[in-house]
C-alpha positions in Angstrom: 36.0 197.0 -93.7 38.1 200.0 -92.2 37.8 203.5 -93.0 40.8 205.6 -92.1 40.3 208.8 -90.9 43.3 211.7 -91.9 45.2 212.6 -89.2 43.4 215.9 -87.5 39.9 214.3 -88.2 37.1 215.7 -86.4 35.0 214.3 -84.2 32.7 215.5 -86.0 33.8 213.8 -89.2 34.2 210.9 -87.5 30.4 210.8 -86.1 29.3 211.4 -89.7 31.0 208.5 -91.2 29.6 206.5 -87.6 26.2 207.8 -88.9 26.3 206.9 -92.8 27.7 203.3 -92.2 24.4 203.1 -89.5 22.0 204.4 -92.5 23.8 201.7 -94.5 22.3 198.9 -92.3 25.6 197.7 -90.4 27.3 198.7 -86.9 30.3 200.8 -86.5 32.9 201.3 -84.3 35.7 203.9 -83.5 38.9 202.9 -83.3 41.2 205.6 -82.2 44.8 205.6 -82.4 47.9 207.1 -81.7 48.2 209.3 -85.2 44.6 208.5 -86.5 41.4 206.9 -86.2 39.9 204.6 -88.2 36.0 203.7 -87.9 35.2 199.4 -88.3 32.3 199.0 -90.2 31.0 195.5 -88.4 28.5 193.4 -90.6 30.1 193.7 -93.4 27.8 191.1 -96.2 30.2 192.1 -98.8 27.0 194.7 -100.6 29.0 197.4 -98.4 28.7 200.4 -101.0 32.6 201.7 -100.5 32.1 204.8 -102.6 29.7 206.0 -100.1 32.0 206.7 -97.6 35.3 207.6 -99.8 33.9 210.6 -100.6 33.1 211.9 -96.8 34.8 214.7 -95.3 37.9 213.1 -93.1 38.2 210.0 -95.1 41.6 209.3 -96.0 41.0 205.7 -97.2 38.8 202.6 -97.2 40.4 199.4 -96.7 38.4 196.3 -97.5 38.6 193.8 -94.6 38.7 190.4 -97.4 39.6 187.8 -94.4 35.7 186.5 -93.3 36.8 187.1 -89.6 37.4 191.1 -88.7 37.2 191.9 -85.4 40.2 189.3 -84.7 42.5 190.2 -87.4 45.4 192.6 -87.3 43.7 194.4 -89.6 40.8 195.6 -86.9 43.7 195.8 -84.2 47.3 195.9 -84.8 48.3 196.0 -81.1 48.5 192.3 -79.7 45.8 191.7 -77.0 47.0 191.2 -73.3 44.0 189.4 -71.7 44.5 190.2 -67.4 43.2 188.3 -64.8 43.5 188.0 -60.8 46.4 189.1 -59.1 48.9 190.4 -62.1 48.7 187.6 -64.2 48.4 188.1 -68.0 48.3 186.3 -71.6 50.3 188.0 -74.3 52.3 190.8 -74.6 55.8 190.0 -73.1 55.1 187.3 -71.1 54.5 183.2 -71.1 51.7 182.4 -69.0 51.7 178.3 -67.6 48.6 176.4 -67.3 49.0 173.1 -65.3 46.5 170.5 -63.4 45.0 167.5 -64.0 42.4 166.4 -66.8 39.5 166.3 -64.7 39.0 167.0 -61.3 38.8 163.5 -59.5 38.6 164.5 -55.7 39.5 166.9 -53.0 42.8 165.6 -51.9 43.7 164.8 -55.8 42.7 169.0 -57.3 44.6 170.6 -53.6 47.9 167.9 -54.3 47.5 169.1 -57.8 47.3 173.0 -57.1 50.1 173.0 -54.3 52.2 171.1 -56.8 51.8 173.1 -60.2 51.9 176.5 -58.5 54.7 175.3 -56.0 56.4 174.6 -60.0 55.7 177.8 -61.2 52.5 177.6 -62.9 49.8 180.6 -63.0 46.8 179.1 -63.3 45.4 175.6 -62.5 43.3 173.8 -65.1 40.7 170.7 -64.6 37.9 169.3 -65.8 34.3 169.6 -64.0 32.4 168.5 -67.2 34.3 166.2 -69.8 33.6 165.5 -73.0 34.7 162.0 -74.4 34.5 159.9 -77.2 32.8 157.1 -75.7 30.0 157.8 -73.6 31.5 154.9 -71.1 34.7 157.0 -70.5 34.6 159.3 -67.2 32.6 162.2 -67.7 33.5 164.7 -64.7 32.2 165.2 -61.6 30.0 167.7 -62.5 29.1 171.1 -59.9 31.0 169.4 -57.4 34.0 169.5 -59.0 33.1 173.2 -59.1 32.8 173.6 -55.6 36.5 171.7 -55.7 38.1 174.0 -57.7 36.6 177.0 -55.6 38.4 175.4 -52.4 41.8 174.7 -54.6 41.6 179.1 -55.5 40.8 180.1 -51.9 43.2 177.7 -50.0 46.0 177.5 -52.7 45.7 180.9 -54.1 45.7 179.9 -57.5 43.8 180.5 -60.8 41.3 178.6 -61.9 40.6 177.4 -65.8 38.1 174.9 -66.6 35.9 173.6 -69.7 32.1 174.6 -70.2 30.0 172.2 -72.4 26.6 174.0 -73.1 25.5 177.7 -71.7 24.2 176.4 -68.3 27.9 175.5 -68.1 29.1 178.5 -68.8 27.0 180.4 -66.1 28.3 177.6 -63.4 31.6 178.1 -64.7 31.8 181.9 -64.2 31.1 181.7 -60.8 34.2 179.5 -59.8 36.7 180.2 -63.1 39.3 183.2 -63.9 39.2 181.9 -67.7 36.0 179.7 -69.4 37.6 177.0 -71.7 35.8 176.4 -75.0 37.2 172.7 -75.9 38.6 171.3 -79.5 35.3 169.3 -79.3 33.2 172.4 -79.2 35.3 174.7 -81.4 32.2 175.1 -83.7 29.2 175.1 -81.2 28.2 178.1 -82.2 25.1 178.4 -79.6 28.2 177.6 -76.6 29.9 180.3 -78.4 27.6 182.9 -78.1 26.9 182.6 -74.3 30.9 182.7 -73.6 30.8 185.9 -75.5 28.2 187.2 -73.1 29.8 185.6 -70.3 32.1 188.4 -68.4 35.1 186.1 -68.0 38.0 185.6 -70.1 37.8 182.7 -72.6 40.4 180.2 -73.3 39.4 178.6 -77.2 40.7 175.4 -78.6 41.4 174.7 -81.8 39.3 172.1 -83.0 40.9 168.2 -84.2 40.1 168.5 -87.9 39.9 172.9 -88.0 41.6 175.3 -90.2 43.4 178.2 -89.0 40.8 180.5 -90.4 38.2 178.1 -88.9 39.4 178.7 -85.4 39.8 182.5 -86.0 36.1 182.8 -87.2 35.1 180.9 -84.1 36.9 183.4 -81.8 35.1 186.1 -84.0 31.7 184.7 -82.3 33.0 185.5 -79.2 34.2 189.1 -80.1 31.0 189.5 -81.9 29.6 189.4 -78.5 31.5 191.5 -76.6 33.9 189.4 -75.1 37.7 190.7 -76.4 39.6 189.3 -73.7 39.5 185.7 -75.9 42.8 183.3 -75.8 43.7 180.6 -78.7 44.9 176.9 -78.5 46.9 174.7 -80.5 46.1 171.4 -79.5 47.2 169.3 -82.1 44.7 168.2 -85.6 43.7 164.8 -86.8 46.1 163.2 -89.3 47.2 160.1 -91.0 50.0 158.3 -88.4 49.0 156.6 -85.8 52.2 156.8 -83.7 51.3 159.8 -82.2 47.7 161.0 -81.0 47.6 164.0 -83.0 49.6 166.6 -85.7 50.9 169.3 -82.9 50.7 172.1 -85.3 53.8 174.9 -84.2 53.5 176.7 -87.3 49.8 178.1 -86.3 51.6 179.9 -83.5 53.5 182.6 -85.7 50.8 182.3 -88.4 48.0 183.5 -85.8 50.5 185.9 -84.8 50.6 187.4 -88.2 46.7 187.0 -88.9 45.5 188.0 -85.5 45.8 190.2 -82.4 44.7 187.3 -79.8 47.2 185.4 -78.2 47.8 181.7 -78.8 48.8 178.9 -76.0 49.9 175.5 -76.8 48.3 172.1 -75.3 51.5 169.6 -75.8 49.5 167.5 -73.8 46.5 166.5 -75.9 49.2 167.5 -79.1 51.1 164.7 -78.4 49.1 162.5 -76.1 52.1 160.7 -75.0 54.2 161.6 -71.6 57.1 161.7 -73.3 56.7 163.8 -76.1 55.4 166.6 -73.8 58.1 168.1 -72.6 60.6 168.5 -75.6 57.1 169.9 -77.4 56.7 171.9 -74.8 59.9 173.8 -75.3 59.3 174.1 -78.9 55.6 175.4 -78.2 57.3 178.3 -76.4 60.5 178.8 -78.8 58.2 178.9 -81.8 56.8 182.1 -80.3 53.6 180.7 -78.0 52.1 183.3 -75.3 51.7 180.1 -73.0 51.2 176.8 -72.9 48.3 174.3 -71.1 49.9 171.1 -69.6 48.2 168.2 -67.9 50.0 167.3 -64.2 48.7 164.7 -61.9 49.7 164.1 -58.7 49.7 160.2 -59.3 49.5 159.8 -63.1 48.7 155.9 -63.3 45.5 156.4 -61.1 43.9 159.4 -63.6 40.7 158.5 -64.2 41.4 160.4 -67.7 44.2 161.3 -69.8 47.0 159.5 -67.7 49.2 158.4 -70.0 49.9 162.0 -71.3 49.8 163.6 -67.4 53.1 164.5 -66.5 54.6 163.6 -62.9 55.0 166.8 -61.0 58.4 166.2 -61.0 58.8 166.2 -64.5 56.6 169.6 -64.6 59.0 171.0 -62.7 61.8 170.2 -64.6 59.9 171.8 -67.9 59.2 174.9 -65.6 62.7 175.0 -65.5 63.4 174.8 -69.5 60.5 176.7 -69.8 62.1 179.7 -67.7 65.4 179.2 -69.9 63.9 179.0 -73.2 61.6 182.6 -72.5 64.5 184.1 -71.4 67.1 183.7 -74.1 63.8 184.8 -76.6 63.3 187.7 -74.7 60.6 187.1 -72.6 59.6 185.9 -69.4 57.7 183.5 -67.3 54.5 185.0 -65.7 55.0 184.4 -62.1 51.4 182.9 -60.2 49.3 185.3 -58.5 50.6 187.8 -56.3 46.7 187.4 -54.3 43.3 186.0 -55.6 40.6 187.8 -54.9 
């Protein structure tokens, strides 16, 4: 629920209302604006007594909030969220921000060829995987806190970003230490325990959607992480479960301008896992970014046929940089841009 204040609202009038919808049993928050400011009532259980706060001094209207996620919706913010990180990089607004590396992190020499490669390309950030989860528990799982420590040498010698997946809460503490953005995975969309620590966590957080979730789904799982403080949270199409076999999953493109209408957090597109074929990745890619996506996530081995994961979707680095390339051409005749990598990491 919203209540808008009039324009030339005191702040007195605006405490009062703070105060009544505290006495009400809920938390509130003041959101000021360029004409007017309107006060969030958070906790809303739908018993929320509207008439109680109509009547206050200052109260121009109440506007009930029907969507089950708030804090996320364009309702609660109508500016677009720009999450920054490290050295000028950002993830919405005008600019398309690249994510690029390998599934998982396999060794030292395979995460630095990777790095050198993607941001050599263009990209902003690197991504692999320390921890991953699979469907069979015979698959390669990650290397685990050295893969960490791997990813720390990739930032500091490379210069580069770092994104990378945490599976449980004790992940998300490791992960802090090394990443620029925590990444919630389509597996975990809904582990609601996971979600709650990346909301504490005081790092961006990058959340996929999950293989069989709604759009609203996905948007009341980001609202877990805003419900804990964290606001600087990024969506992912990834692709859903469907009925044809010929390609891995359903890549989604029109949840890119829907989110766009329903909420204020930017959305990035995984080709990769949407297609999971090589050659699907790239003209996906460009439609990803066309369709109105604030970035996109791609997987880039230096060697795809010896990935110990996700191989046959990895693109060569040559063909990365030839969707860099589209990439740049596409943004441009849009009206946007490609964000450059990191001026300096710190």
């Amino acid at each position: 629920m919203l209540i808008v204040m009039r324009h030339g609202a005191t702040q007195q009038e605006i405490q009062r209302v703070m105060a009544v919808i505290r006495d009400m049993g809920y938390a509130a928050r003041a959101l000021p604006g360029a004409q007017r400011t309107a006060v969030g009532l958070v906790g809303n259980d739908g018993r929320v007594d509207a008439s109680r706060l109509e009547g206050l001094p200052g109260v121009q209207e109440v506007i009930q909030v029907t969507k089950p996620y708030k804090q996320v919706s364009r309702e609660w913010q109508p500016e677009g969220t720009v999450v920054r990180l490290a050295g000028g990089v950002t993830i919405g607004g005008p600019e398309v921000a690249v994510i690029a590396g390998p599934c998982s992190v396999e060794s030292e020499q395979q995460i630095l060829a990777a790095a050198r490669q993607v941001k050599d390309a263009g990209a902003a950030i690197l991504r692999g995987g320390a921890w991953k989860p699979r469907t069979s528990p015979y698959s390669f799982q990650g290397l685990g806190e050295p893969a960490l420590k791997l990813l720390a040498k990739a930032r500091e010698e490379v210069g580069v970003l770092i994104c990378t997946e945490a599976m449980d809460a004790e992940g998300v503490e490791l992960c802090s230490e090394v990443a620029d953005i925590i990444q919630i995975g389509a597996r975990n969309m809904q582990n609601f325990p996971l979600l709650k620590a990346a909301g504490r966590a005081k790092k961006p957080v990058l959340l996929k959607r999950g293989m069989s979730a709604t759009i609203e789904e996905l948007l009341l799982s980001a609202e877990y992480l805003l419900a804990e403080g964290n606001h600087d949270v990024i969506l992912c199409e990834r692709g859903v479960r469907g009925f044809d076999t010929a390609t891995r999953n359903i890549f989604d493109l029109t949840t890119i301008p829907l989110v766009h209408q329903l909420s204020h957090l930017p959305i990035i597109a995984d080709p990769s896992h949407g297609t999971g074929l090589r050659d699907k990745v790239i003209p996906m890619a460009r439609a990803a970014v066309a369709a109105g996506a604030d970035g996109l996530i791609v997987e880039v081995h230096p060697t795809p046929e010896d990935a110990l994961s996700d191989g046959a979707q990895s693109l060569f680095p040559e063909q990365f940089a030839q969707l860099m390339r589209d990439v740049r051409a596409i943004a441009e005749v849009i009206g946007r841009r490609v964000v450059e990598p990191a001026s300096a990491v710190a």
